[in-house]
C-alpha distance (Angstrom), angle and dihedral (degrees) to the residues before:
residue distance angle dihedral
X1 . . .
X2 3.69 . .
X3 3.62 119.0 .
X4 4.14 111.0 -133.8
X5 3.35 99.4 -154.5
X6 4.02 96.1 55.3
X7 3.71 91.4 43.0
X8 4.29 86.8 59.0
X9 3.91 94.4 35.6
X10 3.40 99.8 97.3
X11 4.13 105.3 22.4
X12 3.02 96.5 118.6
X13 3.48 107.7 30.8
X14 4.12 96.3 118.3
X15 3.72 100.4 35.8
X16 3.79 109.6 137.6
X17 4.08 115.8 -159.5
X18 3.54 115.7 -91.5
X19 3.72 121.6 -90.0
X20 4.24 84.5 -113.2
X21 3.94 90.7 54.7
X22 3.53 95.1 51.9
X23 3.47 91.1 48.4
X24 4.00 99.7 46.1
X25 4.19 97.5 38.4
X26 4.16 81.3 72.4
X27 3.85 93.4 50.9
X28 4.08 113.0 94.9
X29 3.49 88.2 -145.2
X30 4.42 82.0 69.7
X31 3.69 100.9 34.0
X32 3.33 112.1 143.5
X33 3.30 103.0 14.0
X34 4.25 115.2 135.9
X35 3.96 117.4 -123.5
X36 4.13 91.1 -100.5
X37 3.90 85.0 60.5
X38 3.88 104.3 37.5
X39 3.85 82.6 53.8
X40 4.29 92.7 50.8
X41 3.68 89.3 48.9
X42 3.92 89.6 46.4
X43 4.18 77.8 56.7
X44 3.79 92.7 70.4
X45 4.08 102.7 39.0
X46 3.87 114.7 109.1
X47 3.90 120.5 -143.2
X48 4.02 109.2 -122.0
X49 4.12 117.8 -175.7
X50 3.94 114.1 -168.2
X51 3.71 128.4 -165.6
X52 3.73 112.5 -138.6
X53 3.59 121.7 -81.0
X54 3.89 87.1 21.9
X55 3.87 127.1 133.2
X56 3.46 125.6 -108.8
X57 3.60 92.9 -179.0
X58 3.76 133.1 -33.8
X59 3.24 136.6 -134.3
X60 3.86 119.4 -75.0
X61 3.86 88.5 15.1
X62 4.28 114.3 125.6
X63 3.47 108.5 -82.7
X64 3.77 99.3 -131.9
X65 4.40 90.6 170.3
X66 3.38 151.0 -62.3
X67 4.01 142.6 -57.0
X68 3.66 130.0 -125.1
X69 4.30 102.2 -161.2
X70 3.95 104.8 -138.1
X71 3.66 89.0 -180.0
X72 3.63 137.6 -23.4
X73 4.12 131.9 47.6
X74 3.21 147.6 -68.1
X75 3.99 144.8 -168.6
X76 3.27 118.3 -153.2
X77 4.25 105.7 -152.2
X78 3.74 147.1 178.9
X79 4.26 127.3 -177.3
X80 3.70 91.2 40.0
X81 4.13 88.0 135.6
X82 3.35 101.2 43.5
X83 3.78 84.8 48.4
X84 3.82 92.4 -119.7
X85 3.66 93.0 109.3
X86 3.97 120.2 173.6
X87 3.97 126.8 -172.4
X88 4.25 95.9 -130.4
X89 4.19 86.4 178.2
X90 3.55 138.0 18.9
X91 3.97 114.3 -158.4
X92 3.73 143.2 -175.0
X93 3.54 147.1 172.7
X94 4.30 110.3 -27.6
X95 3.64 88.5 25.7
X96 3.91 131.4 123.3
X97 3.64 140.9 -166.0
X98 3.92 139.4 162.9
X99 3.64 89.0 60.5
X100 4.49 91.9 137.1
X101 4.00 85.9 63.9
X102 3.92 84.7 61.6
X103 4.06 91.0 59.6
X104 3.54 96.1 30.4
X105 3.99 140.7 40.7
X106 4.09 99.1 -139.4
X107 3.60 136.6 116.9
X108 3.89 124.7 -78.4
X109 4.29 108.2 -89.1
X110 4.03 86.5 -156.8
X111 3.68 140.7 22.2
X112 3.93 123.5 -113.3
X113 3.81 117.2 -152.3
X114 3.79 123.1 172.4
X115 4.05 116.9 -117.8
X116 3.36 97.4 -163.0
X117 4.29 135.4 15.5
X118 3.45 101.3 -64.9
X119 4.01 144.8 -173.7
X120 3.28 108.1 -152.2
X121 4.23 129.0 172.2
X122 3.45 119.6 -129.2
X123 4.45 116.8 -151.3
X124 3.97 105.5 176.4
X125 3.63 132.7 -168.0
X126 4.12 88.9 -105.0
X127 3.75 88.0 58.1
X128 4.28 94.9 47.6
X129 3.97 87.5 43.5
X130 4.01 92.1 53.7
X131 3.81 90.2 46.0
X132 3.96 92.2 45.3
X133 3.76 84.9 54.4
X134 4.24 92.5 40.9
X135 3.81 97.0 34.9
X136 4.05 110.5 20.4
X137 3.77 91.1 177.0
X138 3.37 100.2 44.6
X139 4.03 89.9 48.2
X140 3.34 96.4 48.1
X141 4.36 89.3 54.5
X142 3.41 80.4 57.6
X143 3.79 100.3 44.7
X144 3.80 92.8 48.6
X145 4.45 89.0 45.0
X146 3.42 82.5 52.9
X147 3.65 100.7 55.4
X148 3.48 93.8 46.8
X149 3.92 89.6 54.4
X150 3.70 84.9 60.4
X151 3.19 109.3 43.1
X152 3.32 88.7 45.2
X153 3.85 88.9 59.6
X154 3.64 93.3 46.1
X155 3.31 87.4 57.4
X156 3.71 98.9 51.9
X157 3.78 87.5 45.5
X158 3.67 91.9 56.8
X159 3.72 93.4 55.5
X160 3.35 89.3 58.8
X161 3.48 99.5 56.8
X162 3.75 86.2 47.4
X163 3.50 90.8 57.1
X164 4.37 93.0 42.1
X165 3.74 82.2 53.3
X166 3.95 91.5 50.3
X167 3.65 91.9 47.3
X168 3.95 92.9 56.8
């Protein structure tokens, strides 16, 4: 007779974190978060490849989320129809962007296109609306990570202008 609870002792007993954990536990937007959580929200991320000089979204287009890189590049860009186009943000691998479209439901304020081939993980406001209905605590850790990310980016953006306007 076998004995189920020696045959399951030690089944997991090597298992690494996936390759998405170890990527999102470094994010802000996941801070704090405890393994069994980090690995629910890693549930609910889509895999996205890009070739280079392909879109990721353009400007004016629904923001539906935002994108974890997992390896590759990305520009983030505004003017590219008038033809006055300007990089605001350069990102690679560990970086995210798109986060506003999680908060809100409005239309993309710059274009992303991918500089290189790259993976990139996709967590939409569909996905963070399920778990806030599934897991209330653990959406609301995120909610609250999340608005620190952008006020903290709001904040770094108005010091810049301060410092434009100082420059003049």
């Amino acid at each position: 007779m076998k004995n189920a609870y020696w045959a399951n002792l030690f089944k997991n007993w090597d298992k690494t974190e996936s390759e998405t954990v170890t990527i999102i536990k470094k994010l802000p937007i996941f801070a704090d978060l405890n393994n069994k959580e980090l690995n629910e929200v890693s549930k609910l991320l889509h895999d996205r490849t890009y070739k280079p000089e392909e879109y990721v979204f353009k400007r004016h287009a629904p923001g539906e989320g935002m994108f974890i890189i997992q390896s590759g590049a990305v520009h983030i860009i505004v003017g590219e129809a008038s033809g006055n186009s300007q990089v605001l943000a350069e990102l690679s691998n560990g970086d995210f962007f798109g986060e506003m479209a999680l908060l809100e439901d409005e239309v993309r304020s710059a274009a992303a296109i991918a500089t290189d081939h790259s993976r990139l993980l996709g967590f939409f406001r569909s996905d963070l609306q399920i778990l806030i209905e599934r897991k209330p605590a653990l959406g609301n850790k995120i909610l609250q990570n999340l608005s620190k990310v952008v006020c903290t980016r709001l904040r770094k953006t108005n010091e810049l202008l301060m410092q434009a306007q100082s420059d003049k």
